[in-house]
C-alpha positions as MATLAB code, in Angstrom:
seq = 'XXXXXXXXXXXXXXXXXXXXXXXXXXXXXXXXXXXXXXXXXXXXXXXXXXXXXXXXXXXXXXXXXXXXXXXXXXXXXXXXXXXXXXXXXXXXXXXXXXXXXXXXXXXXXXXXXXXXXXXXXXXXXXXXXXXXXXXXXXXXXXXXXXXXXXXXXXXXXXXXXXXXXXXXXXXXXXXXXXXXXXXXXXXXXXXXXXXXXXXXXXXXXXXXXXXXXXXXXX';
ca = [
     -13.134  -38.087  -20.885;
     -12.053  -40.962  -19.297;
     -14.240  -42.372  -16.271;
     -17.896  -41.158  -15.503;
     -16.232  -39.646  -12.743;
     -13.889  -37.377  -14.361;
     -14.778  -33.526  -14.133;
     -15.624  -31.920  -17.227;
     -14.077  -28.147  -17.186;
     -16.119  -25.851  -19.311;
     -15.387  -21.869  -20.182;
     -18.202  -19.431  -20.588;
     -17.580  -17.067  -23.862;
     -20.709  -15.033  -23.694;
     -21.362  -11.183  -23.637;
     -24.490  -11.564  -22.117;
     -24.801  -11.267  -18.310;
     -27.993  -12.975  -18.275;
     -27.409  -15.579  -20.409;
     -24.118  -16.428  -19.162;
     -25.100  -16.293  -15.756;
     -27.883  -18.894  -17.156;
     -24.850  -21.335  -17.998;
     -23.363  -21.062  -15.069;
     -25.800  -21.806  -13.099;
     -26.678  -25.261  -15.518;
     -23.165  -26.092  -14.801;
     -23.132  -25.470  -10.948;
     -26.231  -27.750  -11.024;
     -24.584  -30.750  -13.258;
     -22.848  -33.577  -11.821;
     -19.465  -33.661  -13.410;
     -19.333  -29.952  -14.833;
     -17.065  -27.547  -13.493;
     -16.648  -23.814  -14.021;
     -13.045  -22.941  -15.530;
     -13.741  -19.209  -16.127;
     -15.686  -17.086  -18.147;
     -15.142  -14.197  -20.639;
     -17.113  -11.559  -22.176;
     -15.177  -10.979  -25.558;
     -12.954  -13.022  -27.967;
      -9.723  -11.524  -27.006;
     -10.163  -12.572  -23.080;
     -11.636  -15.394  -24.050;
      -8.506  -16.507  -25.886;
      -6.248  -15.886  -23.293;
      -8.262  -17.300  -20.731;
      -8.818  -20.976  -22.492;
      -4.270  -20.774  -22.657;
      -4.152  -19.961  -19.326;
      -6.468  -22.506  -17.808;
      -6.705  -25.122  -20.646;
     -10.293  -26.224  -19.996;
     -11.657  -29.512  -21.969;
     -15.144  -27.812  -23.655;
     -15.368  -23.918  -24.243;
     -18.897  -22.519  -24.815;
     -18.337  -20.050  -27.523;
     -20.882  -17.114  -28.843;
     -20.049  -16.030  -32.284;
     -21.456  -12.230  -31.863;
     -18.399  -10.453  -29.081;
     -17.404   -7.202  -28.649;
     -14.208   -6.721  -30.152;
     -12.370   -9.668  -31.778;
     -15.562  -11.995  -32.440;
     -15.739  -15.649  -31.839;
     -14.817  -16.760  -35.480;
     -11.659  -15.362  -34.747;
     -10.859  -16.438  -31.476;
     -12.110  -19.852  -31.892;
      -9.539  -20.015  -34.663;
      -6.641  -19.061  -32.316;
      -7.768  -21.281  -29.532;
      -7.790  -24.311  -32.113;
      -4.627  -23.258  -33.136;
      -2.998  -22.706  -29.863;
      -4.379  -25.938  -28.130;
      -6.360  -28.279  -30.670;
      -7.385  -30.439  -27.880;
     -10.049  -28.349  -26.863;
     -13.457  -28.643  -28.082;
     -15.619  -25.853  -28.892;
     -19.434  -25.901  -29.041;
     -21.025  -23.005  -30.346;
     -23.691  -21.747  -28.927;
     -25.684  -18.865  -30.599;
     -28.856  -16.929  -32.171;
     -27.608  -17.656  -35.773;
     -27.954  -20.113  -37.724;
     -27.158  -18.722  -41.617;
     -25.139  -20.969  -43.585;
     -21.820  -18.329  -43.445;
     -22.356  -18.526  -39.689;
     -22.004  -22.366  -39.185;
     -19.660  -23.136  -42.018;
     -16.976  -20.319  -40.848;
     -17.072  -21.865  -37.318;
     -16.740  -25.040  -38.360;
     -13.979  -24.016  -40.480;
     -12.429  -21.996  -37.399;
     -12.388  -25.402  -35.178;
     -15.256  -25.685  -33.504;
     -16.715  -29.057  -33.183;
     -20.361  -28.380  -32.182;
     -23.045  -25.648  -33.303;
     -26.229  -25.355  -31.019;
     -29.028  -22.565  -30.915;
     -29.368  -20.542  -27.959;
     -32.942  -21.483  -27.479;
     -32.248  -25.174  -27.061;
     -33.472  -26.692  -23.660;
     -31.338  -26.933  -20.836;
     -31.295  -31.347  -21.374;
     -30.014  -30.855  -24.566;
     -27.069  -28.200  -23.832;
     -26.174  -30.808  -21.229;
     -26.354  -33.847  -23.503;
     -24.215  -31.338  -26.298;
     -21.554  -30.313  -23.533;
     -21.441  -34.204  -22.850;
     -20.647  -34.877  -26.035;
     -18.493  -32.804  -27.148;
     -16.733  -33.663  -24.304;
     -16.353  -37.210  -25.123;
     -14.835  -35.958  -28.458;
     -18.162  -36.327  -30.700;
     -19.432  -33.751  -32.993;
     -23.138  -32.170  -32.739;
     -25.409  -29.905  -34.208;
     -28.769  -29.120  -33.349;
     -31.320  -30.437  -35.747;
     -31.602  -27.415  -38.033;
     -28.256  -27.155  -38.545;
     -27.453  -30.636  -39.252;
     -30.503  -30.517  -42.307;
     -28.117  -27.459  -43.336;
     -24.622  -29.008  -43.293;
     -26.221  -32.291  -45.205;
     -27.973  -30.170  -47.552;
     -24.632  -28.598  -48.807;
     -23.299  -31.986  -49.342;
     -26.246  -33.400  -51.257;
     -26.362  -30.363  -53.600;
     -22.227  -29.884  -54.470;
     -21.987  -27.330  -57.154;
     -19.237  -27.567  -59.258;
     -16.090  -25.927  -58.920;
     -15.440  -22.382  -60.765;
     -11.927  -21.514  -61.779;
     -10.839  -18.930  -58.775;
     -10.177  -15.619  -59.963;
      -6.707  -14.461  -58.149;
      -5.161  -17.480  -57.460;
      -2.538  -15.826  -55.595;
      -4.929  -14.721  -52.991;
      -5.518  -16.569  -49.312;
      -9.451  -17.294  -49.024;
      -9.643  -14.357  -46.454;
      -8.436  -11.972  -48.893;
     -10.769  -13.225  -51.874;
     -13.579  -13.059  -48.900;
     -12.312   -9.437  -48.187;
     -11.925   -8.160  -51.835;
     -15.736   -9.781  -52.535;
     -16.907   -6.974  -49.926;
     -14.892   -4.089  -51.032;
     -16.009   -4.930  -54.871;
     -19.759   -4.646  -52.829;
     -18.466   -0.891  -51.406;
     -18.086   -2.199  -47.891;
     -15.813   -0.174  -46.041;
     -13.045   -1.874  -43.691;
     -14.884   -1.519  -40.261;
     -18.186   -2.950  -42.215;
     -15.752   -6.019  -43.603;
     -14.591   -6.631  -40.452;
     -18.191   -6.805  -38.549;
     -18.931   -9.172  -41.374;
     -15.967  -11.670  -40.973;
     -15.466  -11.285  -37.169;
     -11.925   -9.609  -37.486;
     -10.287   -6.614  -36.269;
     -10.128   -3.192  -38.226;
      -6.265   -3.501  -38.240;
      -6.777   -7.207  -39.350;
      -8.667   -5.587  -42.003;
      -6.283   -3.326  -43.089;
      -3.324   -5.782  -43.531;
      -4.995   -7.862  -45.698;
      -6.071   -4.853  -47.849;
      -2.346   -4.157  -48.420;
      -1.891   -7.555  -48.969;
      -4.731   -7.625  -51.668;
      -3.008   -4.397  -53.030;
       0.384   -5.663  -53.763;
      -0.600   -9.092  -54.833;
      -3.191   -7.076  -57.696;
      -0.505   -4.649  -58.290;
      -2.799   -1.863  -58.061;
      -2.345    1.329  -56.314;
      -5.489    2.045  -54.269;
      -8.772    0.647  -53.181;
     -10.737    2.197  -56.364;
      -8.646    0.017  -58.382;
      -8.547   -3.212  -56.404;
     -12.759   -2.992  -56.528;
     -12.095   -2.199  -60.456;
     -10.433   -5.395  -60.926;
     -12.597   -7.496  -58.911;
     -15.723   -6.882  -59.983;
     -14.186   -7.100  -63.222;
     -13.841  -11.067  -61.939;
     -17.308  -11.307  -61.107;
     -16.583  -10.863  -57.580;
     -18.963   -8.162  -55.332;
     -22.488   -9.291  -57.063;
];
């Protein structure tokens, strides 16, 4: 942001009338935040960030529909300018590391005090990275304790399908898979194919065969 006086344009991506209603009212009360919209699942939230471009978008990782892993991945896609903070219940490592691997450029628990939401919005704004405290620990942690590397089994796969085939080897069927990774069913499905032509087997039964044959679904 350039200027103390520049306006900082925020989206809401919450599911929660309360809570969002909570942030808006926080940024009605904030010198230098402005509302830019808000949406109440990843797939409106996506096309609502392209349509109005806003500089910070407050994302919740647990939508309806296409969840906020996935649309957080579009958005930095589509516009990598925007920064993302997300703000949510979780805090398991999967949770953090996936956003952060989606784009976003902030992590902070929904129980944090209003001060520091503002003081994360702020920076985030001025194109810093932040975490709240327990999730920092977390993220340092898994750079102090690097394990090494293990040859990959299936080279040929993307890291979503190796993520995918690791649940089907545990029996998870594609609506469970796709809770679990914040994709669609039909997402879901592709990849499956994918996973099936790249094995060269013929059905699920087999794929989950050859994985756990890997190691992979323990």
């Amino acid at each position: 942001m350039s200027g103390d006086t520049t306006p900082i344009r925020i989206v809401i991506v919450e599911d929660h009338p309360l809570y969002r209603k909570g942030l808006r009212t926080m940024i009605d009360n904030v010198p230098r935040f402005t509302l830019a919209g808000e949406a109440a699942d990843g797939l409106t939230a996506v096309e609502l960030v392209l349509e109005t471009r806003p500089d910070v978008v407050l994302m919740d990782l647990q939508l309806p529909g296409q969840g906020g892993i996935a649309a957080i991945r579009e958005i930095s896609v589509a516009i990598p300018e925007v920064r993302i903070l997300v703000i949510t219940l979780y805090e398991d490592d999967d949770s953090v590391f996936a956003a952060l691997r989606a784009g976003a450029r902030g992590y902070i628990l929904k129980d944090s005090d209003e001060d520091d939401m503002v003081r994360a919005i702020r920076a985030i704004a001025a194109g810093e990275s932040l975490f709240s405290p327990t999730v920092a620990s977390r993220l340092l942690a898994s750079f102090t304790h690097v394990r090494p590397m293990a040859p990959s089994p299936f080279p040929t796969l993307t890291e979503r399908e190796r993520d995918i085939l690791h649940l089907m080897a545990q029996g998870r069927s594609n609506t469970a898979i796709a809770d679990e990774l914040y994709l669609s069913v039909k997402t879901v499905a592709n990849n499956v194919s994918n996973i099936f032509g790249k094995l060269r087997v013929a059905d699920r039964s087999e794929a989950i065969v050859r994985a756990r044959e890997a190691g992979l679904g323990a």
